[in-house]
N, C-alpha and C positions, 0 to 999 in steps of 0.2 A: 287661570280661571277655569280651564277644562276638566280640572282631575276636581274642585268643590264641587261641577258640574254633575258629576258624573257619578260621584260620593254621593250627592244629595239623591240622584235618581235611583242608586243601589239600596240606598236608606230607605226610598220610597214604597218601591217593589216590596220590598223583605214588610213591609207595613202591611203593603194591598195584600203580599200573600198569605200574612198570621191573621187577619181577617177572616181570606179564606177556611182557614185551617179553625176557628173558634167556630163559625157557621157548621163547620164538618162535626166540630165537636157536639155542638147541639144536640145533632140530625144523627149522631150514633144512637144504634141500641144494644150493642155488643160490648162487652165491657174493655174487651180486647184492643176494641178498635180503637175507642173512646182513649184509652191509654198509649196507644200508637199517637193518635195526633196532638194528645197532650206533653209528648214528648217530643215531638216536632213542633209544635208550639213554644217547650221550652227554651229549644234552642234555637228557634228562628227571635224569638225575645233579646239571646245572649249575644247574638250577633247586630242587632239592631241598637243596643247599649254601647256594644264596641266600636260601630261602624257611629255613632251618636258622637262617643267619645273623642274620636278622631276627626271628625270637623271640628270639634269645638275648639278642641285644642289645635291644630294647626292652623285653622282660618281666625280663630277670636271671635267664633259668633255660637250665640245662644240658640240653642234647637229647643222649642218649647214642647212641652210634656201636659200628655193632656190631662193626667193626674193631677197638675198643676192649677192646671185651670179648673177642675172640679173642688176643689179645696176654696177656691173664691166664692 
């Protein structure tokens, strides 16, 4: 039960911090930068899909998607 634990909190983080990282993208005026955090944006997304992927399938449980829920 330790390592779902621990998977969910790593899921989380990677969440709070592409949060962070879209507010940065906001608040750029440089196009450079703008493009730096879009790109760490991207890849914090890729990991947070993977790291999705892997609870679902090892534990058998549904991670809801909030895309999901704007669709209702």
């Amino acid at each position: 039960m330790e390592a779902i634990v621990e998977k969910v909190k790593k899921y989380n983080q990677i969440k709070m911090d592409l949060m962070k990282i879209a507010k940065c993208i906001d608040c750029c005026t440089e196009v450079e930068e703008k493009e730096f955090y879009q790109d760490v944006a991207v890849s914090y997304s890729k990991e947070m899909k993977r790291i999705k992927g892997t609870i679902e399938d090892t534990y058998g449980i549904q991670i809801c998607n909030c895309s999901a829920l704007s669709d209702k």
